[in-house]
C-alpha positions in Angstrom: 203.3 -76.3 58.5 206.8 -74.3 58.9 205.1 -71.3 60.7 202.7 -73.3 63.0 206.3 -75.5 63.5 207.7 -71.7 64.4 205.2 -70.7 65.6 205.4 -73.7 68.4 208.9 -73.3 69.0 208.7 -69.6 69.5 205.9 -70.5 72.1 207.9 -73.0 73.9 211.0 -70.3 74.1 208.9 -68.1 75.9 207.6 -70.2 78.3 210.8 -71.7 79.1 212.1 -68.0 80.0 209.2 -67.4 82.1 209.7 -70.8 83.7 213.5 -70.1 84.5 212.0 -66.3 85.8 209.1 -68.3 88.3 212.2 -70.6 90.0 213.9 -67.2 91.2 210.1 -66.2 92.5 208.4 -68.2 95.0 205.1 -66.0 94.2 203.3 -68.6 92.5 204.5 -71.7 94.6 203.0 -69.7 97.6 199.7 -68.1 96.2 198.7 -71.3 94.3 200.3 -74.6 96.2 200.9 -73.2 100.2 197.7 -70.9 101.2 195.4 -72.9 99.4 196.6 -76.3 101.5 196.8 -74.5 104.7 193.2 -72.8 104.2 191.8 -76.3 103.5 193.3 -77.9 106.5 191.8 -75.1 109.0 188.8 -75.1 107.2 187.2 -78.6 106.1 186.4 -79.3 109.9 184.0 -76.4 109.7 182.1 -77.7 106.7 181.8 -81.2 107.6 178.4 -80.2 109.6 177.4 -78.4 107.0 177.5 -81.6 105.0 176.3 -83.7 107.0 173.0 -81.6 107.3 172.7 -81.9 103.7 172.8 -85.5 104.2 176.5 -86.3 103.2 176.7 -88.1 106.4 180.7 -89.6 105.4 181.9 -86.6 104.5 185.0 -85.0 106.4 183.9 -81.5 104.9 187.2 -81.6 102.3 185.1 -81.7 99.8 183.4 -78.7 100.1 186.5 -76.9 101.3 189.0 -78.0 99.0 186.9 -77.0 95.6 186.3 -73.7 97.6 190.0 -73.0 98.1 191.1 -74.4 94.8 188.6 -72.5 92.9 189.2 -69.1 94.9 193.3 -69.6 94.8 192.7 -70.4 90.8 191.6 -66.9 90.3 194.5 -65.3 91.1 196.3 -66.7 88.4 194.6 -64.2 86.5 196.9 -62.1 87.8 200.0 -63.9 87.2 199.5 -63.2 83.3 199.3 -59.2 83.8 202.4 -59.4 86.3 204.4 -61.3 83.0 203.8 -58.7 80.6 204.3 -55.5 82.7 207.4 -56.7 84.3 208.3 -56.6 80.1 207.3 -53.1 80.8 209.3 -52.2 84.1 212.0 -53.5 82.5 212.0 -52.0 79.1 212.1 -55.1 77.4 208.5 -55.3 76.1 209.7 -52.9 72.9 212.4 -55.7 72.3 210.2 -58.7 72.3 207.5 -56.8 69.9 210.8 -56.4 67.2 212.0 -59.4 67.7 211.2 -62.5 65.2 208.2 -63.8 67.7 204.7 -62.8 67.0 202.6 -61.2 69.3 200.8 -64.0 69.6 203.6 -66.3 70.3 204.3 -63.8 73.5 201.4 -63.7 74.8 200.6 -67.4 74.5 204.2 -68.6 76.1 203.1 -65.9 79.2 200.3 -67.7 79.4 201.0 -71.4 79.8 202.8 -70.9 82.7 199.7 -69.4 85.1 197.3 -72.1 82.5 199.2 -75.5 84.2 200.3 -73.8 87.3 195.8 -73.5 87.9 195.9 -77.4 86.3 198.8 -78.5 88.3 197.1 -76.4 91.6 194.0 -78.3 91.2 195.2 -81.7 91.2 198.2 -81.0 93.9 194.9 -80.1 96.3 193.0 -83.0 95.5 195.8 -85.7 96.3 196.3 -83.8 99.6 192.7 -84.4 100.6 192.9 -87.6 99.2 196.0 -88.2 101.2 195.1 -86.0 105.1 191.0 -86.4 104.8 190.8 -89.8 103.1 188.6 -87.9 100.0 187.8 -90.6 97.2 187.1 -90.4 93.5 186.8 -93.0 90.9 188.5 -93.4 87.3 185.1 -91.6 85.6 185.2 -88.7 88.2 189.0 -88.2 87.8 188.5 -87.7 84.0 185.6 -84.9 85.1 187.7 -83.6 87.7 190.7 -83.0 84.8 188.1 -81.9 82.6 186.8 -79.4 84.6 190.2 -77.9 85.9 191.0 -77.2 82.1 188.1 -75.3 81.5 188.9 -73.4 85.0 192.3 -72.5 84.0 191.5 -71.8 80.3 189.1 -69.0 81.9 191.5 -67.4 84.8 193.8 -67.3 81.9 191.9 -65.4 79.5 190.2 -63.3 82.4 193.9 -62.4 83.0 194.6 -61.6 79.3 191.9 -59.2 79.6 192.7 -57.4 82.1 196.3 -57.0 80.9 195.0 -55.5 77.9 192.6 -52.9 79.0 194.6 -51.9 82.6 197.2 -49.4 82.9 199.1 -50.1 85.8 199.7 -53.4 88.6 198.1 -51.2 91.0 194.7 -51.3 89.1 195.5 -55.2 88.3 196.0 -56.1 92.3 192.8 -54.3 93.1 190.2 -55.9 90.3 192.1 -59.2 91.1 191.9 -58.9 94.6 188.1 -57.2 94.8 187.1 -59.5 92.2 188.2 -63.0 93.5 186.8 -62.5 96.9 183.7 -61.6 95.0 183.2 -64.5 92.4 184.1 -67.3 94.7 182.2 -65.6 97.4 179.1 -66.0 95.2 180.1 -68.8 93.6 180.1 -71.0 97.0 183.7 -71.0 98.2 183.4 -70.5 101.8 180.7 -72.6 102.0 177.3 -74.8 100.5 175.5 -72.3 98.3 171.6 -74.3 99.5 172.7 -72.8 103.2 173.1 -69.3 102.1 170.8 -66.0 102.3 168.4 -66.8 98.9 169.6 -63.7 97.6 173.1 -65.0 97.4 171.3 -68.5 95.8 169.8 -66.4 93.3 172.4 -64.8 91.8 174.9 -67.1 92.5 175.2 -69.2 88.5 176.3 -65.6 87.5 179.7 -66.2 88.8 181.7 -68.4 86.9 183.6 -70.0 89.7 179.8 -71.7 90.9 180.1 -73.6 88.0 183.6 -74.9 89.0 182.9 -75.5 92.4 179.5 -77.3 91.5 181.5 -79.4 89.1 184.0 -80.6 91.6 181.5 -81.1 94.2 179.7 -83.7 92.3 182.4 -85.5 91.3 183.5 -85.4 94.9 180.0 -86.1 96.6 178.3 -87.8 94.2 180.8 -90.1 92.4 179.5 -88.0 88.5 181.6 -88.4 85.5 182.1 -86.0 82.9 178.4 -85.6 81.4 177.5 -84.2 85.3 180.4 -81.4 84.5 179.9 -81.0 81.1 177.5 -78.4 81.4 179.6 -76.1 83.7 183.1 -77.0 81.9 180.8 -75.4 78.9 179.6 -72.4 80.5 183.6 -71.7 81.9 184.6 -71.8 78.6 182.3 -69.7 77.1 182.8 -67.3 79.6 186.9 -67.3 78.6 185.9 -66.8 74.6 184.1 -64.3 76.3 187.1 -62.6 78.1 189.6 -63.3 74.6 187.3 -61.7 72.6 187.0 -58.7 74.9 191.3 -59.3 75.2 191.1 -59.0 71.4 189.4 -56.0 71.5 192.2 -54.3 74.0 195.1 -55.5 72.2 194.0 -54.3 69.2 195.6 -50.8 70.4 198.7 -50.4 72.2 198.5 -48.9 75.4 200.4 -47.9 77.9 201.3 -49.8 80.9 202.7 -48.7 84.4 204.3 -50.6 87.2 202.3 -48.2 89.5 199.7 -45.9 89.7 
């Protein structure tokens, strides 16, 4: 009980420093909390005939848009992660943390709470603004789902992230796979617009991205007024893919290797 009690409070330090860093860095305010809302305001009028022709007839097009945009934004949390422990890195501090009394684990885990409730805390910052501008409803049931589902989003941009810290060299390699890579899964997945109205081959492939599986989630709860057992089955299938991405983490951290600010 001590060392989990340690183990906690070593965790919490960790976090705490990389919250003080985050408040000196409007980064993460803008990527996760600005763009996202101004995307979703210039573009849920353009889905709402989309919506309509797949017989939402009430809908104001939010709630395509804003899972779109809060699933797309999400993913570049997974960068957020990498940016924590090569700054270590840049500064010549990462040798310090590994020698002093903190675990590995403890370091890598307080890194990562910040981008994990920054993709929680994105998520339901978006839905009470289209709550609030496009009148978007959801029940008691569909706001458990809706938190349910945002857990299991953020558990897997974390862990994505974790990989990619571990097996990359440098931030240039991290900015292009996160960059490349987001536009890519959310494309698939259905963030810029219904999956059923795009080109079959698109439809076909399209439950191999993650982020389709977050997107469908939040669209039911949205559209169709589900509860958790409709999201259960994607909130699965995100989370497997993050034990996925740990164990593959796991596998890259097992060595040390070395890490560049640039190319």
């Amino acid at each position: 009980m001590k060392a989990i009690a340690q183990t906690l409070r070593d965790v919490s330090w960790i976090f705490r420093q990389e919250l003080r860093i985050a408040r000196r860095d409007s980064t993460i305010f803008a990527i996760m909390f600005v763009m996202p809302f101004v995307v979703l305001y210039l573009v849920a009028p353009a889905m709402r005939p989309a919506l309509i022709q797949q017989g939402f007839a009430e809908a104001s097009g939010a709630e395509q848009a804003m899972p779109g945009m809060a699933v797309l934004f999400s993913n570049f949390a997974m960068a957020f992660l990498a940016f924590a422990v090569f700054r270590e890195h840049t500064w010549s501090t990462w040798d310090r943390l590994m020698i002093a009394p903190f675990s590995r684990f403890s370091v890598l885990a307080g890194k990562a709470l910040l981008p994990f409730f920054a993709v929680v805390a994105q998520q339901l910052t978006l839905l009470a603004a289209a709550s609030i501008v496009f009148d978007v409803k959801i029940n008691g049931a569909g706001f458990i789902a809706y938190l349910a589902l945002s857990f299991a989003l953020a558990a897997f941009a974390v862990c994505a992230g974790l990989a990619l810290t571990a097996w990359l060299a440098s931030l240039q390699e991290i900015n292009s796979i996160v960059n490349i890579g987001t536009f890519v899964l959310a494309g698939v997945g259905g963030a810029f617009g219904p999956i059923e109205l795009m080109p079959a081959w698109i439809q076909s492939i399209s439950v191999l991205s993650p982020n389709f599986w977050a997107i469908d989630g939040f669209k039911q709860v949205l559209l169709n007024d589900a509860g958790i057992g409709a999201v259960l089955p994607g909130a699965a299938i995100l989370l497997g893919c993050a034990a996925a991405c740990l164990a593959l983490a796991l596998m890259g951290l097992a060595g040390e290797r070395e890490k560049r600010a640039w190319a």
